[in-house]
C-alpha positions as CSV (number, residue, x, y, z in Angstrom):
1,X,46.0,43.5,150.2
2,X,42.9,44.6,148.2
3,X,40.8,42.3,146.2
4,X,37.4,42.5,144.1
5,X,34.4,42.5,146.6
6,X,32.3,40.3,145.8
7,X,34.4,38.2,143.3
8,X,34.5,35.1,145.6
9,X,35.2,31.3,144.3
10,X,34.3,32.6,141.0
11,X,37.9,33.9,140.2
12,X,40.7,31.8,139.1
13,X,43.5,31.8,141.1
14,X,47.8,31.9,140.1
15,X,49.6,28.7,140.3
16,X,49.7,27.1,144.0
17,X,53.2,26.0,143.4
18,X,54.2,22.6,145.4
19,X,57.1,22.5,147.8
20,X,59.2,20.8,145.8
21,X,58.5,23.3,142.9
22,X,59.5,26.5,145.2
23,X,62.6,24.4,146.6
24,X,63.7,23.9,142.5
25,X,62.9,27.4,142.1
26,X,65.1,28.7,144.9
27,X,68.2,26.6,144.7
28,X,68.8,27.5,141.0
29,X,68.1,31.1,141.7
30,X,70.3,30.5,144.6
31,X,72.8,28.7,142.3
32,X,73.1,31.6,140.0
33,X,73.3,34.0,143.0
34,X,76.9,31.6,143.5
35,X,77.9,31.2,139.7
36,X,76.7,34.1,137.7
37,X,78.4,37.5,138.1
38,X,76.0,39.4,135.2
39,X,73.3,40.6,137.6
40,X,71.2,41.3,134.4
41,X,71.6,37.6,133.4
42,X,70.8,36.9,137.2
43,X,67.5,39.0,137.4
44,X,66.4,38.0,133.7
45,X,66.6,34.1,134.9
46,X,64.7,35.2,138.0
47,X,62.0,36.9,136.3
48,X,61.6,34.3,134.0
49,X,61.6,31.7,137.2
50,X,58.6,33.9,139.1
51,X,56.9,33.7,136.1
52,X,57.1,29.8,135.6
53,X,56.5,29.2,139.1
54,X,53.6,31.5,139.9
55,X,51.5,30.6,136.1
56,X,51.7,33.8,135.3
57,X,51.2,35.7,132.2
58,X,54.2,37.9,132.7
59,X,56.5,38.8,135.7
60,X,58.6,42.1,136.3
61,X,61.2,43.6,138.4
62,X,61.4,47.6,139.1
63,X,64.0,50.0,140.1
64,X,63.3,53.1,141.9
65,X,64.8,56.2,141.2
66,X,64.1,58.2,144.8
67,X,65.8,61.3,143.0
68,X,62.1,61.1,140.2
69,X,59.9,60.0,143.0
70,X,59.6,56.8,140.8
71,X,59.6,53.2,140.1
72,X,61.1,51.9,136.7
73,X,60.3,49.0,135.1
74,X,63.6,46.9,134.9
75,X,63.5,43.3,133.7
76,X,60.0,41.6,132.0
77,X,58.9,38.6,131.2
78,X,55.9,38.0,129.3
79,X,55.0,41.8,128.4
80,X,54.2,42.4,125.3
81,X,53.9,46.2,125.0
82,X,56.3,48.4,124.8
83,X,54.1,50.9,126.6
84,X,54.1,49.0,129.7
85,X,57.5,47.6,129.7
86,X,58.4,51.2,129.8
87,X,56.7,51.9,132.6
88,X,57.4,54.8,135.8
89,X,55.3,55.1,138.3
90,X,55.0,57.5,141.0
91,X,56.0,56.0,144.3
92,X,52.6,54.9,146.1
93,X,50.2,54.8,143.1
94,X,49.2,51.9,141.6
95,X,50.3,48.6,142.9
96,X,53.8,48.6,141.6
97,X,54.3,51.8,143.3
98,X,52.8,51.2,146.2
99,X,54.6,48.3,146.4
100,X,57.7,49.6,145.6
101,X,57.0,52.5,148.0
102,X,55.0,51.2,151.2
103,X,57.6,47.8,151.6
104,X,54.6,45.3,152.0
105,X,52.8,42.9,149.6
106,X,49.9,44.2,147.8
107,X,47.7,42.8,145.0
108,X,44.5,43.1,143.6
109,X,42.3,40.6,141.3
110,X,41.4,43.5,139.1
111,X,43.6,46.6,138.5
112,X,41.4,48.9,136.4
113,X,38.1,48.0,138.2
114,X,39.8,48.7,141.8
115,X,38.8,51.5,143.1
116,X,40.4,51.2,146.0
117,X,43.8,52.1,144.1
118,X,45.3,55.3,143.5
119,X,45.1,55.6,139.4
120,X,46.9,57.4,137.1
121,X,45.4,57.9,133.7
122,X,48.4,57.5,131.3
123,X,49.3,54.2,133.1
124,X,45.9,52.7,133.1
125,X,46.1,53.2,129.4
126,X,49.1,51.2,129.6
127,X,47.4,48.5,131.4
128,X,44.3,48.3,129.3
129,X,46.5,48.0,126.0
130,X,48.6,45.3,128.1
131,X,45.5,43.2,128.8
132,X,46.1,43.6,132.4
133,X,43.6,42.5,134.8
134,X,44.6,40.8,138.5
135,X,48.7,41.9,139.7
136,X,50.5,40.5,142.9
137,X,53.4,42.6,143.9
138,X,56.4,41.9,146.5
139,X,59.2,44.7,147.8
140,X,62.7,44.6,146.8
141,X,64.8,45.6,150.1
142,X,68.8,46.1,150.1
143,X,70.4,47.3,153.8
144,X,67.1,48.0,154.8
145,X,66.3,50.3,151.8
146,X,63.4,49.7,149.4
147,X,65.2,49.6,146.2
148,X,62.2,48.1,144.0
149,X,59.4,45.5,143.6
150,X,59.2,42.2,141.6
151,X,55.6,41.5,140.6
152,X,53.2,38.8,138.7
153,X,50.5,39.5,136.4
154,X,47.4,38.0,134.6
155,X,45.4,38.7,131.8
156,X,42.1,37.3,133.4
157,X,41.1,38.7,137.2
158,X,42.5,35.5,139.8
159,X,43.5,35.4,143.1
160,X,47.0,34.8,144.9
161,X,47.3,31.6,146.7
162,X,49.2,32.0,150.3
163,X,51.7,30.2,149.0
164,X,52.0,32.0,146.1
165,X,52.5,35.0,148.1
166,X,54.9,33.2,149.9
167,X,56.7,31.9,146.5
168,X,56.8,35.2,145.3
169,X,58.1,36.8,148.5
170,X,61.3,34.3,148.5
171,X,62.1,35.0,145.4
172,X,62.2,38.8,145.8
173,X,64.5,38.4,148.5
174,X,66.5,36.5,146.1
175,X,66.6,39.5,144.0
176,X,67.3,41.6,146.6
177,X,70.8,39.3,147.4
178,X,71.5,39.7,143.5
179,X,70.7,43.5,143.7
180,X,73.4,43.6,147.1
181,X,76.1,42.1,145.9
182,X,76.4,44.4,142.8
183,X,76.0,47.3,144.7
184,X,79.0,45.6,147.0
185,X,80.6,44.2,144.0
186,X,80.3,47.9,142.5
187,X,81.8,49.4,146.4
188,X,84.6,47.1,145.8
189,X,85.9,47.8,142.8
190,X,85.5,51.7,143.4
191,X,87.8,50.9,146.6
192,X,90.0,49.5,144.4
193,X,91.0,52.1,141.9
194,X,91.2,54.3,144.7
195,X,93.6,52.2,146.2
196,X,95.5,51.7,143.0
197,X,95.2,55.4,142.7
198,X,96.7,56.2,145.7
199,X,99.2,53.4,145.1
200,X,100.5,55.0,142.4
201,X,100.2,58.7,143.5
202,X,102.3,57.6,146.1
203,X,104.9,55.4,144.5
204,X,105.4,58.5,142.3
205,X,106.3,61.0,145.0
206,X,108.7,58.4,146.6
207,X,110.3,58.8,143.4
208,X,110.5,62.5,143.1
209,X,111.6,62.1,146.8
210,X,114.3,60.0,145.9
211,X,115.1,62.3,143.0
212,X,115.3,65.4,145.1
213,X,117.6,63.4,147.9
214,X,120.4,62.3,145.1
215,X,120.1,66.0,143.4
216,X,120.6,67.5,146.7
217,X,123.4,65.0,147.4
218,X,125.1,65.6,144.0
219,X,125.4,70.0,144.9
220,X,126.1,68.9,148.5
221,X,129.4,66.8,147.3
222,X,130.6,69.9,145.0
223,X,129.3,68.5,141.8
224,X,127.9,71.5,140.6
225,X,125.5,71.6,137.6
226,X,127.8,68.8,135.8
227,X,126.6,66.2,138.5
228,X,123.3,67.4,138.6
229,X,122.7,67.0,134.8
230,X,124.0,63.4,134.9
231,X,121.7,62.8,137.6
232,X,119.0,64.1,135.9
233,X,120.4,62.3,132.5
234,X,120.5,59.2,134.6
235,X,117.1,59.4,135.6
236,X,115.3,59.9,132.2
237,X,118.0,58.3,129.9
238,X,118.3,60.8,127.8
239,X,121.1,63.6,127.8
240,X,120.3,67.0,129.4
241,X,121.7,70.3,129.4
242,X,121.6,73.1,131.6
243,X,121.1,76.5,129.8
244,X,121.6,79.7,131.1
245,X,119.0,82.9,131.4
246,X,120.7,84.0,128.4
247,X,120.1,80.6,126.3
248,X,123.8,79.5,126.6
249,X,124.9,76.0,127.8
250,X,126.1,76.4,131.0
251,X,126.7,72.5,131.3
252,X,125.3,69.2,130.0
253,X,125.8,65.5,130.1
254,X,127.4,63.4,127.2
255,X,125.0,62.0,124.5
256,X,124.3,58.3,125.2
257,X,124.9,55.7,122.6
258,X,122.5,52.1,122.5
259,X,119.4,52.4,124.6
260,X,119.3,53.8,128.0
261,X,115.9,53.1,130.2
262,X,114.1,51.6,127.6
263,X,114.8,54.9,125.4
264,X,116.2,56.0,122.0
265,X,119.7,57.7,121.8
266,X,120.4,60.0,119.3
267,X,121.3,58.5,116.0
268,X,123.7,59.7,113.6
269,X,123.2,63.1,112.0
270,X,119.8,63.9,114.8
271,X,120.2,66.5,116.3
272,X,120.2,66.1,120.1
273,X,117.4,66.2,122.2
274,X,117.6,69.1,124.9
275,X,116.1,69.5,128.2
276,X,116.7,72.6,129.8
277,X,116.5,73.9,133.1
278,X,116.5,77.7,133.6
279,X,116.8,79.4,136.1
């Protein structure tokens, strides 16, 4: 944690939320957790809630993208710049990447004047056009992974209260649970089209299966190509023929007045459909 030497009493502080004010805070981020199944609707009210809870001038929650080596500004609350809603920052710099990054609490009373940060030109610009001044910054983890970082910001340089620190760290493990079960939520229904997939894969080949065992039945009884051409018409509802290498019909089965399986027949003056089999 790195703070302003020298700042002392002098600074202002975020909200030293009460007991009961964290409790209210966590059941009905807990209750949404239970109700809501729109994580963006989830991590929006949360943000919103850090904000409230802590006085701040505007909360956030990032996203890290390992592949960029970044951190990704998610959800805000209170931001009123486009630059810094838009934010990605290198894993480690800054307090939202090192945050993000390192997996422990960090804040500072000062961003720009801390020295003891590692700065990045572009988003200190960002900052100073925010209005920036004091952050407090908590690690998102899911399985044991650091996924992100929800932090609190001020305009004016202040100092976080233990149990602000402590608010703020309950509330990122709430959005930690709301970050797990999408990922689960998102394993699950992957699981399930593959299963449905495979379901209907296999429910096909048990028909083709079944297919094969009545066509081989039909030439086994001495049906010739006249019973394999109803079993075939049978199968699709339609009438089939069976043409020769020459383009003759060698046999077919009757055309098929009404509907059969939910098809057509041939109406009056058509011509008849023909599906051949050469071979």
């Amino acid at each position: 944690m790195t703070t302003l030497e020298g700042a002392g009493s002098a600074l202002g502080s975020f909200s030293d939320p009460s007991p009961a004010a964290l409790l209210r805070a966590v059941h009905d981020s807990a209750t949404d957790l239970a109700s809501v199944r729109d994580r963006a609707v989830i991590l929006r009210a949360l943000v919103r809630r850090t904000r409230a809870l802590l006085g701040a001038d505007m909360a956030y929650l990032s996203l890290n993208d390992l592949d960029a080596g970044e951190t990704w500004i998610h959800v805000t609350d209170g931001v009123r710049t486009r630059a810094y809603a838009q934010i990605r920052m290198p894993l480690g710099t800054g307090i939202l990447g090192s945050v993000a990054a390192g997996g422990t609490s960090v804040h500072t009373d000062d961003y720009l004047a801390d020295a003891d940060l590692n700065h990045l030109t572009h988003i200190d610009e960002a900052v100073a056009a925010e209005g920036v001044r004091a952050i407090s910054g908590e690690p998102l983890r899911v399985d044991g992974h650091l996924v992100g970082a929800l932090l609190v910001a001020h305009r004016t340089p202040v100092e976080m209260p233990p149990a602000g620190l402590e608010a703020l760290r309950l509330l990122a493990l709430q959005a930690a649970v709301a970050l797990e079960q999408t990922r689960r939520a998102i394993e699950i229904a992957t699981l399930r089209t593959r299963a449905d997939a495979v379901s209907a894969a296999a429910a096909r080949d048990a028909a083709l299966l079944a297919l094969d065992a009545r066509l081989l039945a039909a030439l086994r009884d001495g049906g010739g190509c006249h019973a394999v051409v109803e079993e075939l018409a049978a199968e699709l509802g339609a009438p089939v023929v069976l043409l020769g290498a020459d383009g003759t019909q060698r046999c077919g089965s009757p055309p098929r007045s009404g509907r059969a399986g939910g098809q057509r027949g041939p109406r009056n003056g058509d011509a008849p459909r023909r599906r051949g089999l050469r071979r």
